[in-house]
C-alpha positions as CSV (number, residue, x, y, z in Angstrom):
1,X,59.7,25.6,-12.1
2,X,58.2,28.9,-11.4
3,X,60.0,32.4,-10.7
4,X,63.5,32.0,-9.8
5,X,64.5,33.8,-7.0
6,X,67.7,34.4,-4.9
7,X,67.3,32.1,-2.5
8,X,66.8,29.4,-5.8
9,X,70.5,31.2,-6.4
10,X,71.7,30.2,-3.0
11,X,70.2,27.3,-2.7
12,X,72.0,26.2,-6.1
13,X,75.5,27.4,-4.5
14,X,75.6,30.0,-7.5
15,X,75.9,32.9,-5.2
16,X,78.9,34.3,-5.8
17,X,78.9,36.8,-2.7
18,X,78.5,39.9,-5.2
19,X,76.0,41.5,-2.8
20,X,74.1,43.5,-4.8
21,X,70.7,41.7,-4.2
22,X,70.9,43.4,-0.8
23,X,69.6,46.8,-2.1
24,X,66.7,44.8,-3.5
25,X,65.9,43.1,0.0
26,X,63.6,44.1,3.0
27,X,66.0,44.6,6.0
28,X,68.5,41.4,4.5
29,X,72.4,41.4,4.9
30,X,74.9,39.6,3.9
31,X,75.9,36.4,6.2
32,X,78.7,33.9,6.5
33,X,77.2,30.4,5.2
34,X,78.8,27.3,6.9
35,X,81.6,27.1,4.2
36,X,83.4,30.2,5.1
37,X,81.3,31.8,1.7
38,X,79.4,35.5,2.2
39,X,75.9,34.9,1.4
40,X,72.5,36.7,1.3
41,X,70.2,36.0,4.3
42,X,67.7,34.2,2.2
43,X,65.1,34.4,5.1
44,X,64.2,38.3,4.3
45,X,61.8,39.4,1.7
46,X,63.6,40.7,-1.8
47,X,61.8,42.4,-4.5
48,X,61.3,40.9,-8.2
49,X,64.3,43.2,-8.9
50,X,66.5,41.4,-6.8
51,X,67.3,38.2,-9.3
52,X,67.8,40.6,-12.1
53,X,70.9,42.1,-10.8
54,X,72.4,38.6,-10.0
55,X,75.3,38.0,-12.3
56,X,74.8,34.1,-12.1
57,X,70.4,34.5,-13.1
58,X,69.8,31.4,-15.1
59,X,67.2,33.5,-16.8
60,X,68.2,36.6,-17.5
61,X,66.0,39.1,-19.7
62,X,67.4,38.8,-22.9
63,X,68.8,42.9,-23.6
64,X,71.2,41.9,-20.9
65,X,71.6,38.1,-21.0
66,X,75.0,38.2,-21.3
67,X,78.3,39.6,-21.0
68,X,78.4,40.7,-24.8
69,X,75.2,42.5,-24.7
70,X,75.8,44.5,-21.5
71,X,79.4,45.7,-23.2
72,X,77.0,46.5,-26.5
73,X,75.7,49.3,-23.8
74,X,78.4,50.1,-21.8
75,X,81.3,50.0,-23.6
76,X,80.4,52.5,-26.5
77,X,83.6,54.0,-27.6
78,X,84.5,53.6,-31.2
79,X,88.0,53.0,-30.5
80,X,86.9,49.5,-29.6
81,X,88.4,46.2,-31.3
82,X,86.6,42.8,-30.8
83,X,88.1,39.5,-29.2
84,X,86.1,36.8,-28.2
85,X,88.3,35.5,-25.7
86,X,89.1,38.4,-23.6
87,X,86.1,40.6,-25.0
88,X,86.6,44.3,-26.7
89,X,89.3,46.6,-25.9
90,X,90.8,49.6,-27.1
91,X,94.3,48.5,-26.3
92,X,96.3,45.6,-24.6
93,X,99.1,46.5,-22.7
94,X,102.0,45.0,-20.0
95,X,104.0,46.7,-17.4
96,X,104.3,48.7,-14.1
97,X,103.7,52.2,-12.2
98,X,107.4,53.7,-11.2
99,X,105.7,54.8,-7.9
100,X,103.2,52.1,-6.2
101,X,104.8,48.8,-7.5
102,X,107.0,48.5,-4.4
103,X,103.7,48.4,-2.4
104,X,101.5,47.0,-4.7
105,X,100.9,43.0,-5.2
106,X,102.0,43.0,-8.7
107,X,103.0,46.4,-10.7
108,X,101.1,48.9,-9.1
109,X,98.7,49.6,-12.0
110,X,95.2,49.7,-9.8
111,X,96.4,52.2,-7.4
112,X,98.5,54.3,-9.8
113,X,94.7,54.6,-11.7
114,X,92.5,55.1,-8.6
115,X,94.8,57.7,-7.8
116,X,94.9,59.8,-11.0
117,X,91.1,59.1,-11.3
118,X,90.8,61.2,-7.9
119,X,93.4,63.7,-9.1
120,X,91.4,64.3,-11.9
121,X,88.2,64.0,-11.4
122,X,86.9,61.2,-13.1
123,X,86.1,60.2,-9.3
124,X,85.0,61.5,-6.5
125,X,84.8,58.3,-4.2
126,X,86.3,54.9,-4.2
127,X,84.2,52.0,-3.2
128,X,87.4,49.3,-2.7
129,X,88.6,46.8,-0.7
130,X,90.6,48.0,2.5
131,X,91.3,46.5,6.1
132,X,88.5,46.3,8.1
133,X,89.2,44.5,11.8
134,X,92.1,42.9,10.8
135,X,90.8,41.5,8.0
136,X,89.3,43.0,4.7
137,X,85.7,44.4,3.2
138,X,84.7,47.0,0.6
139,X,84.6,50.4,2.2
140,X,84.9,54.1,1.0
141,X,88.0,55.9,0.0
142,X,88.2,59.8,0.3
143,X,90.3,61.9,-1.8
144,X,93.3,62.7,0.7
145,X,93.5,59.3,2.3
146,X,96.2,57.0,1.5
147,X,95.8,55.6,-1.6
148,X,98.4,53.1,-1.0
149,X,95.5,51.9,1.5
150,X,94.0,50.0,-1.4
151,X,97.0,48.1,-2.8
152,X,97.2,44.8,-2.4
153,X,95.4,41.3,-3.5
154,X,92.8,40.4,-0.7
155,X,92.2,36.8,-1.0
156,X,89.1,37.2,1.4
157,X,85.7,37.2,0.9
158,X,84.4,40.5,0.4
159,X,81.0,41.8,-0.5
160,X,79.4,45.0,-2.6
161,X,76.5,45.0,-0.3
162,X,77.0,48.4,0.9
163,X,77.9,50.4,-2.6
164,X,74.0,51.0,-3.4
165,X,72.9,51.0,-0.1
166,X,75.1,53.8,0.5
167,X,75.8,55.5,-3.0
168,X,73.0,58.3,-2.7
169,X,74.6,59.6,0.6
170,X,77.8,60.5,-1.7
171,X,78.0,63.7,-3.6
172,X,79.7,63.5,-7.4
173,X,80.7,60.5,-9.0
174,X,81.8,57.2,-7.9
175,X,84.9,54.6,-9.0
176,X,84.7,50.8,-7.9
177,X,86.9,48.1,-8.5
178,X,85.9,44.5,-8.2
179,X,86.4,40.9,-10.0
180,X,84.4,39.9,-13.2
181,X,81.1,39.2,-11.9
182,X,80.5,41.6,-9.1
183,X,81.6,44.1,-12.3
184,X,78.8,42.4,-14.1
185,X,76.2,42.7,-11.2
186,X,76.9,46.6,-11.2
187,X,76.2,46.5,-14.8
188,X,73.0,44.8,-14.2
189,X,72.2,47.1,-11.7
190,X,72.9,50.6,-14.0
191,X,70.6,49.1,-16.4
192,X,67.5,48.4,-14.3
193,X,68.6,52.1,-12.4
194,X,69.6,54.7,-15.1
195,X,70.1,57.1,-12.5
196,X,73.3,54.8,-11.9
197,X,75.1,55.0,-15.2
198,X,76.8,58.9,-14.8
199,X,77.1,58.1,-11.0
200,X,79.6,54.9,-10.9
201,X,81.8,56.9,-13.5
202,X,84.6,54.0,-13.9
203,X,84.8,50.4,-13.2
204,X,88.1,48.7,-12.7
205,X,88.2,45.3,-13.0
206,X,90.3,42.4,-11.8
207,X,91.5,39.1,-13.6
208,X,91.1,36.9,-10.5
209,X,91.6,33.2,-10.5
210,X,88.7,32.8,-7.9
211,X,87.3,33.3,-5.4
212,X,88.4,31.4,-1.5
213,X,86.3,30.6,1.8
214,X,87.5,32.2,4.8
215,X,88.3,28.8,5.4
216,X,91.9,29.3,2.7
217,X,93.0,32.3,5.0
218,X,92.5,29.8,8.0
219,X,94.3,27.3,6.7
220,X,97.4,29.3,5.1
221,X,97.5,30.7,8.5
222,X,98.4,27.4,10.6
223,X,100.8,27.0,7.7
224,X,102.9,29.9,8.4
225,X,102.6,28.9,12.3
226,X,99.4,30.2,13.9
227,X,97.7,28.0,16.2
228,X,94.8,29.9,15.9
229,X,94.2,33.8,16.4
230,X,95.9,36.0,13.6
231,X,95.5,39.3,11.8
232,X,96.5,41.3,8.8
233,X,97.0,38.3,6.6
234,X,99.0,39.3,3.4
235,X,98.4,36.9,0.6
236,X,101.2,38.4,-2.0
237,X,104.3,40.0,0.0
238,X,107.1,39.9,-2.9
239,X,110.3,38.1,-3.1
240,X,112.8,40.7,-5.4
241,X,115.4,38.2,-5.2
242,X,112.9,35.9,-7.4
243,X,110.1,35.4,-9.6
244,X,106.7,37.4,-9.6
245,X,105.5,33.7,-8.8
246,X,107.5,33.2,-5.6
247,X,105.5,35.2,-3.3
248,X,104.7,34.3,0.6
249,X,101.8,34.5,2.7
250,X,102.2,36.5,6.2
251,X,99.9,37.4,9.2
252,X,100.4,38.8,12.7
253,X,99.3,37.9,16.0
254,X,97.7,40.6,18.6
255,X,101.4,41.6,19.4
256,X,101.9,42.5,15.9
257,X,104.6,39.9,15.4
258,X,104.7,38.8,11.7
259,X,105.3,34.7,10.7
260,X,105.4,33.7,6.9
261,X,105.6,31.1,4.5
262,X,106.4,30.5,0.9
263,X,103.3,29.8,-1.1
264,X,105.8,27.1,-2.9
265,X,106.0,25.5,0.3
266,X,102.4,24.9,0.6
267,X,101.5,23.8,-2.7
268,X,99.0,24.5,-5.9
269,X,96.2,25.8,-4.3
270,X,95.0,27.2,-7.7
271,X,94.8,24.1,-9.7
272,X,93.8,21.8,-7.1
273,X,90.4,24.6,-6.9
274,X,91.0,24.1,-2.9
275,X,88.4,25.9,-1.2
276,X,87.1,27.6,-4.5
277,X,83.6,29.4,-4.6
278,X,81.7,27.1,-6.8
279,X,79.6,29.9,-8.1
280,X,82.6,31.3,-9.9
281,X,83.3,28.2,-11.8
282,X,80.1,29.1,-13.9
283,X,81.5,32.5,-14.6
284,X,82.9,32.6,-18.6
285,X,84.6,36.3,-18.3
286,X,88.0,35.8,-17.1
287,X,89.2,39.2,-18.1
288,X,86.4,41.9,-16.3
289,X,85.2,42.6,-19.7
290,X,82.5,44.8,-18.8
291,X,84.5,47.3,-16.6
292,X,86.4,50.3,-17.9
293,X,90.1,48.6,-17.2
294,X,91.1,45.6,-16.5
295,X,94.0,44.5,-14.7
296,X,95.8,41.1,-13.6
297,X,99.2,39.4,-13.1
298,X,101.8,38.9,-16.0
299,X,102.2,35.2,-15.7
300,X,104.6,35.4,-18.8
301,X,108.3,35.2,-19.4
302,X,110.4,37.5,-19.1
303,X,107.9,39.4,-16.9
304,X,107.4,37.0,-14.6
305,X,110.7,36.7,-13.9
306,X,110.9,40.0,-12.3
307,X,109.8,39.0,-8.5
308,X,108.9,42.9,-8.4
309,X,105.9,41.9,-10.2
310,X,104.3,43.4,-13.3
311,X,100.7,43.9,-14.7
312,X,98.4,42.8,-18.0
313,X,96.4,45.9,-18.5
314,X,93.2,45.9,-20.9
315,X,91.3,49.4,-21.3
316,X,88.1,49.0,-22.6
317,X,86.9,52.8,-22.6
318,X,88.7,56.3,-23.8
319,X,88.9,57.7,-20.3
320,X,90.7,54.3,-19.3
321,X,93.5,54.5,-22.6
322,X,93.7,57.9,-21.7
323,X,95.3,57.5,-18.6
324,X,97.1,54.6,-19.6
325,X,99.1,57.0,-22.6
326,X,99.5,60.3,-20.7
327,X,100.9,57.7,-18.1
328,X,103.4,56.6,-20.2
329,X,104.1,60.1,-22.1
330,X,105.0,61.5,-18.3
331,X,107.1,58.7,-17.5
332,X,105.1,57.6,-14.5
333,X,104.3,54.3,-16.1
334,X,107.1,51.6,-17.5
335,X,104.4,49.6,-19.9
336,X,104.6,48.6,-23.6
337,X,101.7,47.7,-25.9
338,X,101.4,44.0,-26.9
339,X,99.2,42.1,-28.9
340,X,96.1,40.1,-27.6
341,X,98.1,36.5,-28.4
342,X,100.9,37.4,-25.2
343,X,98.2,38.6,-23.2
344,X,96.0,35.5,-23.9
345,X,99.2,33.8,-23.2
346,X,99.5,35.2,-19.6
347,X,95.8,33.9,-18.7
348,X,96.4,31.1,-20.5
349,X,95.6,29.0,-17.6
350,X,92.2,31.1,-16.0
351,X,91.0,30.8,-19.7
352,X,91.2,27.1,-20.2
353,X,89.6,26.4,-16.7
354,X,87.0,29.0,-16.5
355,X,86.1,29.2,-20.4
356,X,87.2,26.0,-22.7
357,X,86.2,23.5,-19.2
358,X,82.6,25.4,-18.6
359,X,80.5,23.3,-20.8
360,X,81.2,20.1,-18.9
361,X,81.2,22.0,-15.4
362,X,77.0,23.1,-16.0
363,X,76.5,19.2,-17.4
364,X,77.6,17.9,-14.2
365,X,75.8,20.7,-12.2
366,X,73.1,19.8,-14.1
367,X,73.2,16.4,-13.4
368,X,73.0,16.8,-9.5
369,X,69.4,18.8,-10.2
370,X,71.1,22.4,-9.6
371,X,70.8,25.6,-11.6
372,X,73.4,27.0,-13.4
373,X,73.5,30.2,-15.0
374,X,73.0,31.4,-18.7
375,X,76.4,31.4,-20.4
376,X,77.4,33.1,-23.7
377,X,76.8,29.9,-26.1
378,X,79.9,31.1,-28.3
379,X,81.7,30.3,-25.7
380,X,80.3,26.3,-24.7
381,X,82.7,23.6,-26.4
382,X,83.2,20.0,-25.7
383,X,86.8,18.9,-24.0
384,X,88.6,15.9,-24.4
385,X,87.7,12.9,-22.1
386,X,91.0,13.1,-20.3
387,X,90.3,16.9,-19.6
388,X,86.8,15.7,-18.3
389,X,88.8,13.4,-15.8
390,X,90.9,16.7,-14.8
391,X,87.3,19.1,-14.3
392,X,85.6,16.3,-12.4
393,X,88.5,16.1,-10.1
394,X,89.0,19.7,-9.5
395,X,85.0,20.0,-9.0
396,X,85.4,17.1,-6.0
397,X,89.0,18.4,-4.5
398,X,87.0,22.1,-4.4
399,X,84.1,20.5,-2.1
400,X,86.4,17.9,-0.4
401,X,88.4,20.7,1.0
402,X,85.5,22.5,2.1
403,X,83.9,19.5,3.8
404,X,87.8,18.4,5.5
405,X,88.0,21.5,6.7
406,X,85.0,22.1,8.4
407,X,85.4,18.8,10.0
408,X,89.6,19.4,11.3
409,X,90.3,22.6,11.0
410,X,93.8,21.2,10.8
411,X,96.3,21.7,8.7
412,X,98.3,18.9,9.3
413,X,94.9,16.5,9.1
414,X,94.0,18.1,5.8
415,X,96.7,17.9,4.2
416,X,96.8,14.3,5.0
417,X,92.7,13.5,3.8
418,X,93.3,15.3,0.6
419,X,96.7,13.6,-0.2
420,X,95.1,11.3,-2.4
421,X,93.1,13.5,-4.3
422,X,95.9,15.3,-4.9
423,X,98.0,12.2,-6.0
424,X,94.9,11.9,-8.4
425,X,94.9,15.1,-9.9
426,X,98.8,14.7,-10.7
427,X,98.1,11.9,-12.5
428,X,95.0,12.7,-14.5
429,X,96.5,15.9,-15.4
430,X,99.8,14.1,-16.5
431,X,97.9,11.8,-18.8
432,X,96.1,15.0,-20.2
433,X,99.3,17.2,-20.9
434,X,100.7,13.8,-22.5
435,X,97.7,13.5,-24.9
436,X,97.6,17.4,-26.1
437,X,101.3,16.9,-26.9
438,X,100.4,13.3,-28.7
439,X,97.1,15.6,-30.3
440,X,99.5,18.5,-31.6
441,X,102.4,16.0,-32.8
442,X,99.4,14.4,-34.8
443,X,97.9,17.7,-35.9
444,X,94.6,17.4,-34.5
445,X,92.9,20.0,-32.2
446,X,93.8,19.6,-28.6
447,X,92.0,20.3,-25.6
């Protein structure tokens, strides 16, 4: 094969809709491809640049092959301790902002720190998700807006393609937030483009499950009752009279009148990988561990018993633990340190999927004559045959849903053509949970 290119990336479906190759492209954007995915519009020019700064680049130059080499440059403080599974960290921590957890998806953590990064001036600018049109995309946020603007978990496709187009036009110093591999891309793009580093002053990152197709707004809104047009859609509106787990979905129609449904009601739409980004299966960070914080869900008793929600926090960088401790020392934060086992334990899930199940994932992307990216080889391990049955089935469900979709555009109808495969999945995960309990009875290693 000779130089890879983007469009190699695309063509591969190992665009993760980061955006960044944009601001290596003659007069490209980024476009919706046919399953509900942002994408490059491969039929521009890009520069030799433009693969370099992809975080999914099969062949990476090898300074900044990897996650662990970019954090080697980036994440310099010597306050930093070393885990391989969630990467280094100054300090682990779990809990909530007094002020913005009431309007925040979980406790409130990434608007409480955009906030006192503005106040501070750490920042200048934002470059976060907000609504745009009724639905959401990456746009700038001005000291004096609303911070409460940015709250919330967008399960939307959004894109970074503006930050470096528009970056230069800011004055001072810029904060973003984004999931682990667009975190990675910006990396990749401060290293080719010093200029970059003292400009996007802090990264926040976000522990994110995956990433959905358009399509997974579409179809959660026929759920709740909308034949078609909606708006607003709100993928985490709390339940205090429950668990952090029990949350609903909600949109509105022109009129602004508001229909919902429990998430509960329409099923694991995590495990099942229904209408995942396949480009993000081949993503081995789980925990952002390149940005300055990072920030998920506590999906861990007794926290996530709290339907008021709560956060894992990991800072990575002085500035970030900073904040964290004067935080805490003024009261405004409710968070208490804990050890990298309970917060392992929280993402306990993401990790197995995205880090122990990898390996197999590229053999069978492999096997169909794709690409797949360069991954950290500490982190590639074998899996169980029965866990084999689970990733291959979670790899087919992801693209069945896709294809169904695209076809009905139904939910009744696709809920009834992926019955099966979801019948499947119960059972070939039921005979893999009964193993690793067989496997640790026994003493052996189970996964």
């Amino acid at each position: 094969m000779g130089k890879l290119t983007i469009k190699d990336i695309v063509n591969s479906n190992l665009c993760v809709g980061c955006g960044v190759c944009i601001s290596e492209a003659n007069n490209s954007k980024m476009v919706w491809n046919e399953e509900g995915f942002l994408v490059p519009d491969i039929t521009k020019e890009f520069n030799d640049n433009a693969i370099r700064v992809c975080p999914f680049n099969p062949k990476p130059d090898i300074t900044v092959e990897d996650e662990d080499k970019l954090a080697d440059l980036f994440l310099m403080t010597d306050k930093l301790k070393q885990e391989p599974t969630i990467g280094n960290y100054v300090g682990a921590y779990i809990g909530h902002s007094g002020e913005f957890r009431d309007t925040s998806s979980s406790g409130g953590l990434g608007t409480y720190i955009f906030q006192k990064l503005l106040e501070e001036g750490f920042a200048d600018h934002l470059f976060v998700v907000q609504e745009f049109n009724g639905m959401y995309a990456y746009d700038w946020f001005e000291k004096g807006d609303n911070i409460k603007k940015t709250s919330k978990t967008r399960y939307f496709p959004v894109s970074l393609e503006r930050l470096f187009i528009e970056i230069d036009l800011k004055d001072g110093k810029v904060a973003v937030s984004g999931i682990p591999s667009f975190i990675k891309a910006i990396r990749l793009k401060q290293y080719y483009y010093p200029e970059y580093r003292n400009k996007i002053s802090f990264l926040v990152g976000i522990i994110c499950g995956g990433i959905k197709s358009k399509f997974f707004s579409d179809y959660l809104a026929q759920k709740a009752g909308f034949e078609k047009d909606y708006t607003k859609p709100q993928y985490r509106i709390k339940d205090y009279n429950s668990t952090a787990g029990d949350y609903s979905f909600g949109a509105q129609n022109q009129q602004g009148v508001e229909k919902r449904i429990k998430m509960r009601e329409v099923g694991n739409m995590w495990g099942t990988s229904y209408f995942n980004s396949n480009a993000y299966d081949f993503g081995s960070d789980v925990t952002a561990e390149l940005a300055d914080i990072s920030l998920g869900d506590a999906w861990i008793k007794p926290y996530s018993q709290d339907g008021r929600g709560s956060n894992v926090i990991i800072t990575r960088s002085s500035v970030a633990d900073t904040l964290i401790q004067e935080g805490i020392s003024k009261g405004e934060l409710e968070i208490e340190s804990i050890s990298t086992k309970t917060l392992k334990l929280s993402q306990e899930g993401g990790i197995r999927h995205r880090q122990v199940g990898i390996k197999y994932r590229m053999k069978l992307q492999k096997n169909k004559g794709l690409l797949v990216p360069y991954v950290r080889k500490r982190i590639l391990q074998n899996i169980s045959f029965e866990y084999q049955l689970v990733q291959k089935k979670r790899m087919k469900m992801r693209q069945n849903s896709l294809d169904i979709w695209k076809e009905c555009q139904n939910s009744i109808s696709f809920d009834k053509k992926m019955a099966y495969d979801n019948f499947q999945l119960k059972i070939l995960t039921r005979i893999y949970h009964k193993f690793q309990r067989l496997k640790e009875k026994l003493g052996f290693k189970y996964i």
